[in-house]
Wavefront OBJ file of the C-alpha trace (Angstrom):
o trace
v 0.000 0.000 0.000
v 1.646 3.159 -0.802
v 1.396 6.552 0.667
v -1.212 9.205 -0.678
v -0.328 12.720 0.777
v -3.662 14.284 2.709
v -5.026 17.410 1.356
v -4.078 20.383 3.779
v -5.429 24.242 3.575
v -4.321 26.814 5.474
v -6.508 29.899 6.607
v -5.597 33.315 5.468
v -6.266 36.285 7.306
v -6.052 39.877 5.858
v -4.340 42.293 7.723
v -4.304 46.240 8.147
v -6.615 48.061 5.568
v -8.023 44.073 4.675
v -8.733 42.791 7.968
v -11.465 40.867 8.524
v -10.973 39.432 4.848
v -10.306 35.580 5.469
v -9.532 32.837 2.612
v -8.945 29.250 3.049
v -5.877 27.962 0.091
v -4.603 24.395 -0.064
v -1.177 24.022 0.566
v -0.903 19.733 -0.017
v -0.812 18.075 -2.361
v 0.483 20.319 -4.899
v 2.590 18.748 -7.485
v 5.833 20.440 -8.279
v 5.219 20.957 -11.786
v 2.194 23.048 -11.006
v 4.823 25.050 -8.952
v 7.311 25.433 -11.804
v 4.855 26.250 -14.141
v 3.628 29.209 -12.207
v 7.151 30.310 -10.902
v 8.018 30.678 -14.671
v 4.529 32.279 -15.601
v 5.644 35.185 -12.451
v 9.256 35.704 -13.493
v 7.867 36.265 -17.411
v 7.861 39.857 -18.928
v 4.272 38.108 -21.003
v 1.225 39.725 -19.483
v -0.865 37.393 -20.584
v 1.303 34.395 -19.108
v 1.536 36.691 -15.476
v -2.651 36.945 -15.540
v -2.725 33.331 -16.491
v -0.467 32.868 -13.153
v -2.929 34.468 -11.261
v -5.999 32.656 -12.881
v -4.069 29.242 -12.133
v -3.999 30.259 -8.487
v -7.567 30.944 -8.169
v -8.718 27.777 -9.719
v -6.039 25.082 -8.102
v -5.490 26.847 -4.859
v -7.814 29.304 -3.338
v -10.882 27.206 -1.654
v -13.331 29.946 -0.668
v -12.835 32.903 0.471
v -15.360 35.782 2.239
v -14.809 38.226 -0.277
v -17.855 40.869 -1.952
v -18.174 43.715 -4.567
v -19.605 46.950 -3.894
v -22.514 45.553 -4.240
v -22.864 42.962 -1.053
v -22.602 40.042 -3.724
v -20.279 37.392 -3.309
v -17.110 37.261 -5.260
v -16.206 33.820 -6.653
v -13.090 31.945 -5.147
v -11.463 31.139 -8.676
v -9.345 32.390 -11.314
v -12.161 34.881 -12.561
v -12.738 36.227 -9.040
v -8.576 36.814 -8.037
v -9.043 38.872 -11.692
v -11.952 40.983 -9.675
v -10.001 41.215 -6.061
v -7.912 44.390 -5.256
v -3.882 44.036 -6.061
v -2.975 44.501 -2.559
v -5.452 41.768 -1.149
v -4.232 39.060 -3.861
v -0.591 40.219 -2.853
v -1.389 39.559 1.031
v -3.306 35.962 0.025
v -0.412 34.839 -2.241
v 1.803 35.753 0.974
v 0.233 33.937 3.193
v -0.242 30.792 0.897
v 3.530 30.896 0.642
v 4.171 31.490 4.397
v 1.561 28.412 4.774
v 3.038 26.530 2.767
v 6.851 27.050 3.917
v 5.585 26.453 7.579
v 6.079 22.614 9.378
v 2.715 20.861 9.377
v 0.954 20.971 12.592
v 1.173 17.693 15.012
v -1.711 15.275 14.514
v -4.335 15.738 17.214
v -5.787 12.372 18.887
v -4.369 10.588 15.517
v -5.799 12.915 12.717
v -3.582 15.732 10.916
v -5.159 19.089 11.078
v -7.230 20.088 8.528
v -6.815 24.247 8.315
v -4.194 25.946 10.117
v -3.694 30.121 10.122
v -1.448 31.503 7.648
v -1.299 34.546 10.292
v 0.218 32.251 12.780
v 3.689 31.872 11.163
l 1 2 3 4 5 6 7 8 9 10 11 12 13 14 15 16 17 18 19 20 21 22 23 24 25 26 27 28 29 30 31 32 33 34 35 36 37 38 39 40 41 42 43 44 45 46 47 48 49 50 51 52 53 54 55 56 57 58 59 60 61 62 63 64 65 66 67 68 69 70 71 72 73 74 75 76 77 78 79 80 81 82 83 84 85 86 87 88 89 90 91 92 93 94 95 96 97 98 99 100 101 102 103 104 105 106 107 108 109 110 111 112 113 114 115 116 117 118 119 120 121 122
């Protein structure tokens, strides 16, 4: 029987002029060429392969997210919604995904791996 990594988000929490803004973003499994492939989309002078970056990390690794328009409505945790979010507020959840996912896993609790743990906390 071989070993299957269990998924594992992370909770980010805005801070300063975004606080109160909370996201949840998975931080494992994600397979290294995912990781390459947006690395090399960030460090390109291409727009359109830097907004593609962005779309890839709305749709593979934000989960939800408590974010709203003007309007009250709900923005969409995906590609299309990180398109709709403000620059700084996409900067502080792409921070905190990478803090998250830099940071040692939580111990297990009673046998079971926890299943969110606060980007903030790091």
């Amino acid at each position: 029987m071989g070993f299957h990594p269990q998924e594992r988000t992370a909770l980010v929490v805005g801070e300063d002029a975004y606080a109160g803004f909370e996201a949840t973003v998975l931080i494992s499994p994600i397979p290294m060429s995912f990781v390459f492939e947006i690395q090399e989309q960030m460090a390109s002078e291409d727009r359109a392969a830097i907004r593609q970056a962005f779309i890839a990390f709305g749709d593979r690794i934000l989960r939800s997210w408590n974010l709203e328009d003007a309007n009250d409505a709900p923005i969409p945790a995906t590609g299309a919604g990180i398109l709709l979010a403000d620059q700084g507020l996409v900067g502080q959840l792409i921070k905190g995904w990478g803090d998250a996912t830099n940071a040692p896993p939580l111990p297990s609790v009673n046998g079971r791996e926890p299943q969110s743990i606060p980007a903030s906390a790091h």
